[in-house]
N, C-alpha and C positions, 0 to 999 in steps of 0.2 A: 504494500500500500504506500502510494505518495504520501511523505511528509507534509499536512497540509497547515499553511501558510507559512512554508518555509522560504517562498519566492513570490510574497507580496508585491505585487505590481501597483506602483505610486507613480502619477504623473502629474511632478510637485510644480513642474513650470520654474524650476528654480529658488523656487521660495523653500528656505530654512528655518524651521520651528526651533524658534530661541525666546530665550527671559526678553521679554522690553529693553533690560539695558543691553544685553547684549546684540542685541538688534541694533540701538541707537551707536553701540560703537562699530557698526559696519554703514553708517549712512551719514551723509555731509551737511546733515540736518537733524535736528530732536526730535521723533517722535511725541506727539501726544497722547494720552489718553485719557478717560473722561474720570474727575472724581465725583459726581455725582451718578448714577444708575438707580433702577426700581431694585426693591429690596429682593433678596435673594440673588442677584447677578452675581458672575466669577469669571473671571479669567480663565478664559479655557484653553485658547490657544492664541498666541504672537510671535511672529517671524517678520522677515524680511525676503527679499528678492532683487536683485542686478539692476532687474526692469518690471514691469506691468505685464497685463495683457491686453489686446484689445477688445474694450468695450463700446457699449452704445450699439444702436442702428445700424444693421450693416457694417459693423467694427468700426464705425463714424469716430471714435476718440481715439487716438494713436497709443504706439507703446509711450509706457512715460518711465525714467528711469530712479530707480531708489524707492521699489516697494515697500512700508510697511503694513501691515494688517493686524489687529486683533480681536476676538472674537470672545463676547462673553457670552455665560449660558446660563440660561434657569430652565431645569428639565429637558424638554424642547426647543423651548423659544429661544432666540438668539437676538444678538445686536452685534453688529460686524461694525469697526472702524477702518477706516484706511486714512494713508497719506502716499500722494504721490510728488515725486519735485517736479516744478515746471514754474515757469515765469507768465505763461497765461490764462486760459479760463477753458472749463469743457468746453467743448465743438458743439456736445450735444447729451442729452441723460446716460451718464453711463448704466444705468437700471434698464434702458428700454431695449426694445427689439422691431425688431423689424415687424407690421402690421400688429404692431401691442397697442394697446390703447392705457394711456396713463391720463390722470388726472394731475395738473400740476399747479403749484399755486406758489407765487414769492416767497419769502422768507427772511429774518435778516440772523447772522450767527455773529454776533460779536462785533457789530459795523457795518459785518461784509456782506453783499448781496448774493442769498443763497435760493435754494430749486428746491420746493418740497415735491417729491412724485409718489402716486402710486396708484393702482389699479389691479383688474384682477388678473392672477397671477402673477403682481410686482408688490414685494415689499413694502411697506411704506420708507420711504428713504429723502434723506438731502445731500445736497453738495454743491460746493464753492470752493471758491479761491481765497486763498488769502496774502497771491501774491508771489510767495515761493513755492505754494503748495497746492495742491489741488487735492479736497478733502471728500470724502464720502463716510454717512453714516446713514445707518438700516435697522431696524427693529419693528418689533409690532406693534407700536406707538403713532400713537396721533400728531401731528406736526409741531405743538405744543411741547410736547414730551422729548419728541427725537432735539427742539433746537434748545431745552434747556440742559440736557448731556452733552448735546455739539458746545454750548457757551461753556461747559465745565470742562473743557482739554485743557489739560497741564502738561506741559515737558513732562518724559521719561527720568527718573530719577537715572545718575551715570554713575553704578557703585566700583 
């Protein structure tokens, strides 16, 4: 009998499941992440990655380089953060897809002029700029809820 999951087939796209700091000391930029979340969340998984992949419409948003990701969990539910580096703004909803229908509506996360999207089969989710970064955050929160964890990103602690 095969040894079974002795030859796990993972297609990581590059991305490396590391602590926050050790993420933030492979990137030319500080990671954030949020200190505010709904009670019971955790840290479940953060890494990094070289580059992106392509999102959006028709892969409408390019690769972007200096992935970080993380992903907190209560049971099921989740709340995914990202950062990506870049000097300007989405092209277009990185959430969407081709013939999806999203519902979107302004936003603002700390100043910056942010996207709230979502619809069915799309997360509820935001994202903006801030300039160096081009930010996304996703949960099963009302728009309300996602931009008052998007306003509570704090630098990575670098131990």
């Amino acid at each position: 009998h095969p040894r079974l999951g002795a030859r796990a087939f993972r297609d990581s796209e590059g991305f490396v499941r590391t602590t926050p700091s050790n993420a933030a000391a492979q990137l030319s930029y500080t990671p954030l992440l949020p200190t505010v979340l709904p009670p019971g969340f955790e840290l479940a998984i953060s890494g990094w990655a070289p580059k992106s992949g392509f999102t959006g419409p028709e892969a409408s948003n390019p690769v972007y380089p200096e992935l970080f990701a993380a992903v907190y969990r209560k049971g099921y539910e989740r709340i995914d953060v990202t950062q990506r580096k870049s000097e300007g703004e989405w092209p277009s909803d990185p959430f969407g897809a081709e013939c999806g229908f999203l519902f979107t509506s302004k936003a603002t996360v700390n100043g910056a002029e942010a996207r709230f999207g979502t619809g069915p089969g799309s997360v509820p989710h935001l994202y903006w700029s801030d300039g160096e970064l081009l930010h996304t955050l996703s949960g099963p929160y009302p728009k309300a809820d996602l931009v008052a964890i998007a306003e509570s990103l704090t630098p990575v602690s670098i131990s």
